[in-house]
N, C-alpha and C positions, 0 to 999 in steps of 0.2 A: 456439477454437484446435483444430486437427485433434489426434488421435490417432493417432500410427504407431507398427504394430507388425507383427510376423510371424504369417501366418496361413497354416498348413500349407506352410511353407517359401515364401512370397509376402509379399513388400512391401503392405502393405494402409493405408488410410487411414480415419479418421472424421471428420465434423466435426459429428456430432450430437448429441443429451443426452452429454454424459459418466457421468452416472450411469444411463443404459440399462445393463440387465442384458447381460454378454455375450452368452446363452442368446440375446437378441432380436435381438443384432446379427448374432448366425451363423445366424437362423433366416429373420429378416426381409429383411436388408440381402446377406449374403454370401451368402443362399440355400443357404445346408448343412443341410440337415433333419435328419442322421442323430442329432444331438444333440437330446435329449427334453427337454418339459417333465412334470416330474412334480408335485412339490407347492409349489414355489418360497417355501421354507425351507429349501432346503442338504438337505433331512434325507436326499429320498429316493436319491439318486446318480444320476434318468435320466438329469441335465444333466451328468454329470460330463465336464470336458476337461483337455487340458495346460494347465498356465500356465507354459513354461521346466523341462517335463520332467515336472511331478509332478500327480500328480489334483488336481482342482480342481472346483470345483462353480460351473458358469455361471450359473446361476440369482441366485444371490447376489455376482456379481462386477461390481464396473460395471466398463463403458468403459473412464475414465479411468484408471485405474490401470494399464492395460495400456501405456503408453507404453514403446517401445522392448523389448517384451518377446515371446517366442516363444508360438504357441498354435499345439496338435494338436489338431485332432478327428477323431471316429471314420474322416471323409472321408479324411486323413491318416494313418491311424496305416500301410498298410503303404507299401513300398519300391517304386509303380510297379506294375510286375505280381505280386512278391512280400509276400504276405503275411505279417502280424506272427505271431510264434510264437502268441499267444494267439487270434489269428482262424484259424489254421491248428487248432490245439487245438478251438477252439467247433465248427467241421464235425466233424472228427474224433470227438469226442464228443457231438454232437443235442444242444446244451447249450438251445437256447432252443425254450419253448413258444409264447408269443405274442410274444417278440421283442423287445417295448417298449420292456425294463430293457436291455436287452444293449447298447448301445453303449457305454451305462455303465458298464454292469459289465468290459467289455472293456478300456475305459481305466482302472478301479481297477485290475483285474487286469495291466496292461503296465507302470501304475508301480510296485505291488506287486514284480513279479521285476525291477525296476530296482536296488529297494533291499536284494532278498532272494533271491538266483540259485538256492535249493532250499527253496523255504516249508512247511511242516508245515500241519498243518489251525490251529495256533495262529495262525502269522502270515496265512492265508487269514479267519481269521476277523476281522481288522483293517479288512477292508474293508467296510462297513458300506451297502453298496447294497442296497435293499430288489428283491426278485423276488416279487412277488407271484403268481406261477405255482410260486415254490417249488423250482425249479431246483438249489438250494444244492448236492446232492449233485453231480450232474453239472460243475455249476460248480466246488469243487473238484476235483474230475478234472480237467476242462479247465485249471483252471491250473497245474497239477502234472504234464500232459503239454506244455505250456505251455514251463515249465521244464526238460527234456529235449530236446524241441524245442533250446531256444533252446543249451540245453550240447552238443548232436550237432552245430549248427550252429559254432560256438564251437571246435571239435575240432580 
């Protein structure tokens, strides 16, 4: 039995494994590369995407579960030609070295100021995507002009 769900604001359908990893199906099937695979244990964040607004780790999500439910990725996250406060943030601040981690870390970071509209380095440390280029500091930055962005816009 197919799977329908929304994928980056689209009607989409499955009717393959239902336990395929998300991560395969937006890689293989919907052809959205921007979402990574890193170490496919949930642990590292490359896979991270929406599931209905909140990070989520593809790697470790099947298919089937997604019935009837919304998913962003990075392809998705801004408005058309405008960009999401935290993809606006990442230029602004040369946050990525070799880039890898960043999609991921993008969507930690947008559902992050969904639930936290001015984060401190406390609640930036919550998010738990591994950057193996080490980026942390700049990445905080970025999400902290992230959340100005998104309050000037907001005005």
């Amino acid at each position: 039995m197919a799977v329908r769900f929304r994928l980056n604001g689209k009607d989409v359908s499955f009717d393959g494994a239902e336990d395929m990893p998300l991560l395969w199906y937006l890689r293989d099937h919907a052809e959205l590369r921007g979402t990574k695979f890193g170490c496919g244990i949930a642990s590292c964040g490359a896979c991270t995407v929406h599931v209905d607004g909140r990070a989520t780790r593809s790697c470790r999500t099947p298919v089937g579960i997604l019935e009837g439910r919304s998913i962003t990725t990075i392809e998705g996250l801004a408005d058309g030609e405008t960009l999401h406060a935290v993809q606006q943030a990442w230029i602004e601040e040369d946050v990525p070295q070799c880039g890898y981690c960043q999609a991921g870390q993008l969507m930690a970071a947008a559902d992050l100021l969904t639930r936290v509209a001015e984060p401190d380095d406390t609640d930036i440390a919550t998010i738990t995507n591994i950057c193996r280029c080490g980026t942390y500091p700049r990445i905080r930055k970025a999400i902290k002009r992230a959340a100005a962005i998104a309050k000037e816009a907001t005005s």
